[in-house]
C-alpha positions in Angstrom: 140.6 81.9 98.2 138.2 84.5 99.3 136.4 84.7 96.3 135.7 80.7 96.9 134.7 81.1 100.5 132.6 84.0 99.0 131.1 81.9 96.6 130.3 79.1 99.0 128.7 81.1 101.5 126.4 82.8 99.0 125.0 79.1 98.6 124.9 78.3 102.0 122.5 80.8 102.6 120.5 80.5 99.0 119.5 77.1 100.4 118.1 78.5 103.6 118.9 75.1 105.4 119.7 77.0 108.4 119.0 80.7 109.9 121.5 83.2 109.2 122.8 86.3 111.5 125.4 88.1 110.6 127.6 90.6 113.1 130.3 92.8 113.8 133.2 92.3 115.8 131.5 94.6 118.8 128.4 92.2 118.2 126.4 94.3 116.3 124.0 92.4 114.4 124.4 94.2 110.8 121.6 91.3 109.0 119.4 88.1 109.6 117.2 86.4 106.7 114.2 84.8 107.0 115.1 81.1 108.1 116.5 83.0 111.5 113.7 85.1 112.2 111.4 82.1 112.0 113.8 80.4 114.4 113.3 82.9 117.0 109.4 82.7 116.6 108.5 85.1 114.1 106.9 82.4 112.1 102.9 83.3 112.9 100.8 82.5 109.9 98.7 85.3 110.5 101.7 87.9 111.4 103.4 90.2 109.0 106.4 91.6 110.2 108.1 94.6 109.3 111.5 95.2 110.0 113.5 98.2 110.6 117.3 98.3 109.9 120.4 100.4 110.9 121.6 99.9 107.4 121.4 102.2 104.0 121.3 99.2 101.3 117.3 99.6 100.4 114.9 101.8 101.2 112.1 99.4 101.2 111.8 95.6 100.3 109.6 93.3 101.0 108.0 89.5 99.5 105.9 90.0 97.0 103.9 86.9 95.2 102.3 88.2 92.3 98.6 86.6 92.7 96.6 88.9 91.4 93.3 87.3 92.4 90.7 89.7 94.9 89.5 87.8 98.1 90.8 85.6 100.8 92.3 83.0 98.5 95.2 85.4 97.6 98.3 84.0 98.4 99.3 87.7 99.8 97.2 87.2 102.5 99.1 84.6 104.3 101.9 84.7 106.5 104.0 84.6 107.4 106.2 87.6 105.7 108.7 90.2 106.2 109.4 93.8 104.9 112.4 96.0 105.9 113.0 99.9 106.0 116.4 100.8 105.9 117.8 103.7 108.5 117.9 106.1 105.5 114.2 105.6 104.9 112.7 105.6 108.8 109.7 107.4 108.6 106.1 106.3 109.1 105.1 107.3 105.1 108.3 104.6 104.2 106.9 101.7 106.9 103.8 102.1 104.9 104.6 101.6 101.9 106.8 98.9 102.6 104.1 97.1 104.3 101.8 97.8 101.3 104.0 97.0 98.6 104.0 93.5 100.4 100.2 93.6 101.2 98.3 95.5 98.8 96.6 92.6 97.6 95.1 92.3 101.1 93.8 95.7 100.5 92.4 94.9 97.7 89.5 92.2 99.4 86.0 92.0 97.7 83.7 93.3 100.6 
């Protein structure tokens, strides 16, 4: 039975229909995805957000599309997109490479 309710609530959320939170009994919120963020107005175009987590699962993720191309038309360069630093990792050297494993194409702009 669990592995069925399991199974349809890994679905559930693969189809991001709807925002996610998840919490503890004491109402900790232990994760969100994406669909939720945007729902509470993290959804700029022009925003990158980077999150940081009282968990240990990853030391940095973040979206990556791999568009390789230099200048504005990059599809790195839009928003808007999210990166997380797990409690483990907190440390301004970690937020940055988080944030520039998502964005280094932005870096890479022909001047």
């Amino acid at each position: 039975m669990i592995n069925r309710l399991d199974a349809g609530l890994r679905r559930l959320v693969a189809t991001n229909l709807i925002g996610m939170l998840f919490v503890d009994v004491s109402g900790k919120i232990l994760d969100v995805d994406e669909s939720f963020l945007q729902t509470l107005g993290y959804n700029r175009n022009d925003r990158k957000y980077l999150m940081f987590a009282d968990k240990s699962v990853y030391c940095g993720i973040a979206t990556y599309i791999a568009d390789t191309r230099a200048g504005l038309g990059n599809r790195n360069n839009g928003g808007p997109s999210y990166g997380r630093v797990d409690s483990g990792c907190w440390s301004s050297v970690m937020a940055a490479r988080s944030a520039l494993k998502r964005w280094r194409q932005c870096l890479s702009v022909s001047a």
